[in-house]
matplotlib code that plots the C-alpha trace (Angstrom):
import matplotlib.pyplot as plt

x = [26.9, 26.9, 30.2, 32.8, 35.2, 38.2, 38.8, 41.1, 44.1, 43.6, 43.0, 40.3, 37.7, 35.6, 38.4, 38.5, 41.1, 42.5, 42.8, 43.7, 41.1, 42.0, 46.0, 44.3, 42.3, 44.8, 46.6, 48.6, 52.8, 55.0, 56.1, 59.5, 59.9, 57.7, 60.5, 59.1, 61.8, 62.1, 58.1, 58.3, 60.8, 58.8, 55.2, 57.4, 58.4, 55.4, 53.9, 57.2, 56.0, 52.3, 52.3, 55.8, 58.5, 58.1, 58.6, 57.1, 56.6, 55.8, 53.1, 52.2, 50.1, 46.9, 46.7, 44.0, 44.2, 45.0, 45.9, 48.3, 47.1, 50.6, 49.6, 52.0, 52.5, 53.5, 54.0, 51.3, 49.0, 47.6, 47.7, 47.8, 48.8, 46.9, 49.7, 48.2, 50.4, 48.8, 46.9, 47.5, 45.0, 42.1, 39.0, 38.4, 40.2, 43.1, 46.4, 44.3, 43.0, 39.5, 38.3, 39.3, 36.9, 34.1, 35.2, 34.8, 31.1, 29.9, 30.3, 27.5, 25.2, 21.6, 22.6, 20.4, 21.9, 25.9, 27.1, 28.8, 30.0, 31.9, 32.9, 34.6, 36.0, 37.7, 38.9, 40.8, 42.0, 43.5, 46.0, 46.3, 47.1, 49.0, 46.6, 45.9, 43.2, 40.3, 37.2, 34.2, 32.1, 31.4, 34.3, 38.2, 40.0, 43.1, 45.9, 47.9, 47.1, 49.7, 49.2, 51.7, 54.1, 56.5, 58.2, 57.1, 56.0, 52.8, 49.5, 49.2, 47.5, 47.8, 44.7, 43.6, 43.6, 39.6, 39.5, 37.2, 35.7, 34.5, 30.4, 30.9, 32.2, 29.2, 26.1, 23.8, 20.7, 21.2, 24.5, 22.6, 20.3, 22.3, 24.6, 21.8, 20.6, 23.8, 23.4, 20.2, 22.7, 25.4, 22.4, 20.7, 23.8, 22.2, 23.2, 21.6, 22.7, 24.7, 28.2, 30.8, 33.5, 34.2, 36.2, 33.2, 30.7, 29.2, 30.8, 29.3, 25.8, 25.0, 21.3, 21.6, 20.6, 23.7, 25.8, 24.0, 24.8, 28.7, 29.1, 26.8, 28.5, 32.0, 31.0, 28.9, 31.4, 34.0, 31.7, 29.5, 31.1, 31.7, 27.8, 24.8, 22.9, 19.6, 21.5, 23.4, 19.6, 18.6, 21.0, 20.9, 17.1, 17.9, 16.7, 17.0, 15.6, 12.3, 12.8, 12.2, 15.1, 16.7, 17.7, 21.3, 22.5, 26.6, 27.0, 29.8, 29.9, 32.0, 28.9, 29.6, 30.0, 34.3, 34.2, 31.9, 34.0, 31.7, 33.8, 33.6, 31.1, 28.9, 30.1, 30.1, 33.0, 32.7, 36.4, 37.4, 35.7, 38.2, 35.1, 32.5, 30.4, 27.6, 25.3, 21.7, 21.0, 20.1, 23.8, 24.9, 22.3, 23.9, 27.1, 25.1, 22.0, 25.0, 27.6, 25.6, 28.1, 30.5, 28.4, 29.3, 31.6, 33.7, 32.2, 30.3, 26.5, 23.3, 21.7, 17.9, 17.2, 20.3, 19.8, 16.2, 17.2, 19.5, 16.6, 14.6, 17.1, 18.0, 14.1, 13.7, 17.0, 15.1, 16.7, 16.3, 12.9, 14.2, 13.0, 12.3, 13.1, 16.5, 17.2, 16.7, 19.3, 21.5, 21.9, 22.7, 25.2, 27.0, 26.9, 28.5, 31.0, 31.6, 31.5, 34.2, 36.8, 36.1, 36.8, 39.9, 41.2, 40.6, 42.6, 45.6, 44.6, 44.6, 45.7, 43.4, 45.8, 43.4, 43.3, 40.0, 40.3, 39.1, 35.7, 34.9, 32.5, 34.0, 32.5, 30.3, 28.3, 27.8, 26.2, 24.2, 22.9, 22.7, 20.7, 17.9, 17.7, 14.2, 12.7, 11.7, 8.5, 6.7, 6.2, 8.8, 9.6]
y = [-7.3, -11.0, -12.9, -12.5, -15.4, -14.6, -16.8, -17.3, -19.1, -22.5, -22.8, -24.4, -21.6, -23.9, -25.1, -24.4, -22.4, -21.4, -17.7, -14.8, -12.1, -10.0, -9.6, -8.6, -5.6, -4.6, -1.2, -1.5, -1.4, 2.0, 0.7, 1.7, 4.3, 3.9, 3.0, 3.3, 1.5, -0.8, -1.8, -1.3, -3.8, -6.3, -5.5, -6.1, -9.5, -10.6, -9.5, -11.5, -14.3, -14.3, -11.8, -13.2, -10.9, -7.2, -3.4, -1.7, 1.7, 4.2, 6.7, 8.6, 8.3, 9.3, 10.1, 9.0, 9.3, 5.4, 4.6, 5.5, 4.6, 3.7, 4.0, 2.0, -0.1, -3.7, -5.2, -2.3, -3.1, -0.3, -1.5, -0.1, -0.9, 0.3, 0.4, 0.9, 3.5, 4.9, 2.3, 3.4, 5.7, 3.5, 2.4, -0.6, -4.2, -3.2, -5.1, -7.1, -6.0, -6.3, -5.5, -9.3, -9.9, -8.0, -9.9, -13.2, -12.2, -10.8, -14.0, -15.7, -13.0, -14.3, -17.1, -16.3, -16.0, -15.1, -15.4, -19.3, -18.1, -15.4, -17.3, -19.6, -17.0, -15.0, -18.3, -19.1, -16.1, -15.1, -17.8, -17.0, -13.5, -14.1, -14.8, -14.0, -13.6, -12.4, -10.5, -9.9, -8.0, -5.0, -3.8, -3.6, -7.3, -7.8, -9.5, -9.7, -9.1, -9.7, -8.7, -10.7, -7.7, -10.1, -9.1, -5.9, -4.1, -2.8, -4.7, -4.1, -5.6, -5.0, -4.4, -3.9, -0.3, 1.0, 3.6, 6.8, 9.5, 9.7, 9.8, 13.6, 14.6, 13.1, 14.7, 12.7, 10.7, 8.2, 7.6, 7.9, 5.7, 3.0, 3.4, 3.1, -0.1, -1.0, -0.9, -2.7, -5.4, -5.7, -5.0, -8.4, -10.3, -10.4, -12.0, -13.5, -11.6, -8.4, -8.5, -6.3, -6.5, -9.2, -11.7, -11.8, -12.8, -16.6, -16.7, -13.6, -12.1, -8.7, -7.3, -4.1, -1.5, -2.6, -2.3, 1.2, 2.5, 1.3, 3.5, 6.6, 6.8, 7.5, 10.0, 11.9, 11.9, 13.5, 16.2, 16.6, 20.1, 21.5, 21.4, 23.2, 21.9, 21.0, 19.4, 17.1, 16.6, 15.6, 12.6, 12.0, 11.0, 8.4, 5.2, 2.9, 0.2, 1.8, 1.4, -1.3, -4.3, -3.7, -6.7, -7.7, -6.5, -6.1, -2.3, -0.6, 1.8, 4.3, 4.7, 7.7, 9.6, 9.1, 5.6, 4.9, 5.0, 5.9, 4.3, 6.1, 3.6, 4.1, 1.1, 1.6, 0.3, 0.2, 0.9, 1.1, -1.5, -1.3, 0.5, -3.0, -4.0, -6.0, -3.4, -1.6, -0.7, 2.6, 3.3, 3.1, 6.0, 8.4, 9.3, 10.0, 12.4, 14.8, 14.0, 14.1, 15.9, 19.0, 22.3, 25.4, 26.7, 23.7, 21.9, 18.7, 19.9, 17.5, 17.8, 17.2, 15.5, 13.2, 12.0, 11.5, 9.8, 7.5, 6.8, 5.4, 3.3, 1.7, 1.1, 0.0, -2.2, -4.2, -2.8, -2.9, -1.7, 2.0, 2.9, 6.6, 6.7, 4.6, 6.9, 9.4, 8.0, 7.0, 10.6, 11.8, 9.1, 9.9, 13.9, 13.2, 11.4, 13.9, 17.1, 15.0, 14.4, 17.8, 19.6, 17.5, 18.7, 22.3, 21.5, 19.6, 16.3, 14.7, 15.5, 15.0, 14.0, 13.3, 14.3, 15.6, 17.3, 20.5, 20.0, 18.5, 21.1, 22.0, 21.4, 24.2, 22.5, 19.6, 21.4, 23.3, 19.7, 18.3, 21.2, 20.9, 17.0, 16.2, 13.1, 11.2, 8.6, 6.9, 3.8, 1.6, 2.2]
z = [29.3, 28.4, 29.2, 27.1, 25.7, 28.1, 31.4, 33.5, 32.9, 34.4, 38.2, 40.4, 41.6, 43.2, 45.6, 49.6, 50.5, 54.0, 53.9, 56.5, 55.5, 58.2, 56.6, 53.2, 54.3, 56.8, 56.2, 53.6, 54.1, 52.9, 49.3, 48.5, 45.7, 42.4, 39.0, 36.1, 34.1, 36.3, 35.9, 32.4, 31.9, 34.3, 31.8, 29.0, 30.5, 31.3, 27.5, 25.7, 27.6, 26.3, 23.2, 21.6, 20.8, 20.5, 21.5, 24.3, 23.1, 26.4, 25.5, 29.1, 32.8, 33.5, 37.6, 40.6, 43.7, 44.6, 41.0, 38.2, 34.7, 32.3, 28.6, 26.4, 22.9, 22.9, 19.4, 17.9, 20.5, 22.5, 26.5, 29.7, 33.2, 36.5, 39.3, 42.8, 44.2, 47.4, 48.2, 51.8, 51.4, 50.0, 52.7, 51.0, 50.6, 50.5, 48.8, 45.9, 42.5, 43.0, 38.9, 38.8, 41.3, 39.7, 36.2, 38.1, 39.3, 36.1, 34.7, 36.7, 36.5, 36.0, 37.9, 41.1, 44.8, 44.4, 48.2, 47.4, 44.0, 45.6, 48.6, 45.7, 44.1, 46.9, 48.4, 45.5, 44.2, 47.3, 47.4, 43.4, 43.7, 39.7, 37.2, 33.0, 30.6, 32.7, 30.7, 30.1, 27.4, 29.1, 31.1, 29.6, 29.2, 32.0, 30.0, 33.5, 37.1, 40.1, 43.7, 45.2, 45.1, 44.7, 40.8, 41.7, 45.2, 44.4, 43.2, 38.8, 36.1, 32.3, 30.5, 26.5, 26.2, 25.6, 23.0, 23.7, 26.0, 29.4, 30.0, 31.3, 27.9, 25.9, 27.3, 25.3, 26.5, 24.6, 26.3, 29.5, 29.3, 27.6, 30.8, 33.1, 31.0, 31.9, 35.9, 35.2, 34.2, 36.8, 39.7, 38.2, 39.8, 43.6, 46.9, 49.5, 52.8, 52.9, 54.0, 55.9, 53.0, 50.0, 52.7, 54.3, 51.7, 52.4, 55.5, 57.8, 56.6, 58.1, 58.8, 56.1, 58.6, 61.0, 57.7, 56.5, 60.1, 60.5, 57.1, 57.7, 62.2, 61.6, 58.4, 60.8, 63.8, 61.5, 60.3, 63.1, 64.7, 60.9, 60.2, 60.4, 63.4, 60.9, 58.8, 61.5, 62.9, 59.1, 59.3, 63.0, 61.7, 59.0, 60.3, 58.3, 60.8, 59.7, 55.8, 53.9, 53.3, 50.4, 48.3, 48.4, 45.2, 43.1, 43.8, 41.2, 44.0, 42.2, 38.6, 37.5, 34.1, 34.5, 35.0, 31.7, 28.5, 25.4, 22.1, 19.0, 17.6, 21.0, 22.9, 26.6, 29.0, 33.0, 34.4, 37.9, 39.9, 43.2, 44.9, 44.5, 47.0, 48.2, 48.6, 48.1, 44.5, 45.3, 45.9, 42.6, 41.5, 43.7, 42.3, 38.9, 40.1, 42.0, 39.2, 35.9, 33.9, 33.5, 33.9, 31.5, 34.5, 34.6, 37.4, 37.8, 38.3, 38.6, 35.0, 35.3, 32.0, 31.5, 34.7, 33.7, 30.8, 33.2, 35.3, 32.4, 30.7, 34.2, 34.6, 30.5, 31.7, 34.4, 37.5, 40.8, 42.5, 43.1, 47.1, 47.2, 51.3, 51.2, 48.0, 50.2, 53.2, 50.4, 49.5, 53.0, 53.7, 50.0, 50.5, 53.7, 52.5, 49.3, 52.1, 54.4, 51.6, 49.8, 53.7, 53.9, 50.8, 51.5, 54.7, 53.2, 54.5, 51.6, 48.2, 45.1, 42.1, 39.5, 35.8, 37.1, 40.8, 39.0, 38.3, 41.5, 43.7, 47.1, 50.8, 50.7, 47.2, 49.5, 52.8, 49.9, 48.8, 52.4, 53.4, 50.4, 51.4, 52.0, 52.8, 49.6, 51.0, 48.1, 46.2, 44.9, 40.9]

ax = plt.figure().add_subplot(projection="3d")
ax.plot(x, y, z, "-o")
ax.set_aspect("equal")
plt.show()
């Protein structure tokens, strides 16, 4: 995934910036009510102005549960527009795009320790929430991005439209482990310390077991009551004090088989980078081993040799040294978190208003998997 030409339009990313952090990840403010005219006359604006003249042609949405995708023609050229419409109910940085972020990054991969780079990065972007023209070869170009909810009152950006299928509906190895060459890729952009979110990055390093912890506490607290008592006493014994330190490593977060677009002529796309973090690799394997593809029953099953065929390309790729033991904590702290938002589903917490909320396994699939979870201790590889 060597940088592509695209940039962003001119602005100094090196340049301090006083920011408040703590505003940005707060929870986000009730938007008043979505228009779709009225956004589609603010894209087709914003295209007049870089494009030229020409017609905007609406073709459809595409739903997630933080996101609406809005395909549409400008001039002939197939776009799209990412509108974040509930981001109320996301658990990350809220109130910014971060895809531009991840761009940003991905364009000083190989370039050793990231933590000033992003420090830089976040600084300025967050008193540049407007911006153009930011790419990259492996993920989709943004033509526009604007947070400031100023033109309009939720965050957007307009990206080049990416032709193809999803990972799930491609079940070939090849495919596999050309995606896991991929993550070999993004995982070579590394950091020095781990962080508590992206405002924190060079500014307040975080021992990775303190980090691990904060994430895998509140998952158990929710689920505690609703689980068997081994399996709570499975997790209760992650300790990840006793593992070895992971190296500090870009985590997709979110690498699975819907977030990989396969072209027609086999070129791969990573979408969907909101979930990002500076991480463990072993996170990013996760999603993938439980998520492989769409069984014969319409459901997303682990498939034993695609994911084998993952594993190798990631390894052919030059990943990360793979820990078998924080794999295995990993696992528990994801199939937690799967078995929490599957349970409140079932109860009418939350509503799952994907294209895709039908192949998705219910609570029980996850206490299945929790309840096989054995301790994985062996070499590095």
């Amino acid at each position: 995934m060597a940088a592509g030409p695209d940039v962003t339009e001119a602005k100094d990313l090196t340049a301090p910036a006083e920011i408040d952090p703590a505003r940005a990840a707060a929870p986000a403010e009730a938007a008043p009510a979505f228009d779709l005219d009225r956004f589609l006359a603010v894209v087709s604006g914003i295209l007049r102005g870089s494009l030229g003249p020409g017609e905007l042609r609406f073709q459809g949405s595409i739903a997630g549960n933080i996101n609406r995708i809005y395909r549409f023609s400008y001039a002939g050229r197939p776009l799209g527009a990412r509108v974040a419409l509930n981001r109320d109910r996301f658990k990350y940085e809220k109130d910014i795009i971060k895809e531009v972020f991840a761009i940003l990054l991905l364009q000083h991969a190989g370039e050793g320790a990231n933590d000033r780079t992003a420090r830089r990065i976040v600084e300025a972007m967050l008193v540049s929430p407007t911006g153009a023209h930011v790419g990259h070869a492996g993920v989709r170009s943004i033509l526009h991005y604007d947070w400031s909810m100023t033109r309009f009152p939720y965050p957007f950006f307009v990206f080049e439209w990416v032709e193809g299928e999803v990972l799930w509906l491609r079940p070939d190895p090849a495919h596999y482990a050309g995606a896991g060459e991929d993550l070999a890729r993004l995982h070579r952009i590394g950091f020095a310390a781990f962080y508590r979110d992206i405002f924190a990055a060079g500014r307040e390093p975080l021992a990775w077991a303190e980090r691990f912890r904060g994430a895998l506490a509140p998952e158990l607290a929710k689920a505690r009551a609703a689980l068997p008592a081994a399996v709570v006493a499975r997790l209760e014994s992650i300790a990840p004090e006793s593992m070895a330190g992971p190296s500090a490593t870009f985590v997709h977060n979110d690498y699975s088989g819907a977030n990989i677009i396969v072209g027609p002529e086999g070129r791969r796309r990573i979408i969907d980078w909101d979930n990002w973090v500076i991480d463990a690799a072993e996170l990013d394997l996760i999603k993938m081993k439980y998520w492989t593809a769409v069984g014969p029953e319409g459901r997303l099953v682990h498939e034993p040799n695609l994911f084998a065929a993952f594993r190798e390309g990631y390894r052919r790729g030059g990943g990360r040294a793979i820990d078998e033991r924080r794999l295995w904590a990993y696992e528990g702290l994801w199939l937690l978190r799967a078995y929490n938002f599957e349970s409140a589903k079932r109860a009418g917490e939350v509503r799952d208003e994907t294209d895709w909320a039908r192949v998705y396994p219910g609570p029980e699939a996850y206490v299945a998997y929790l309840d096989d979870l054995v301790p994985e201790v062996g070499p590095e590889r």
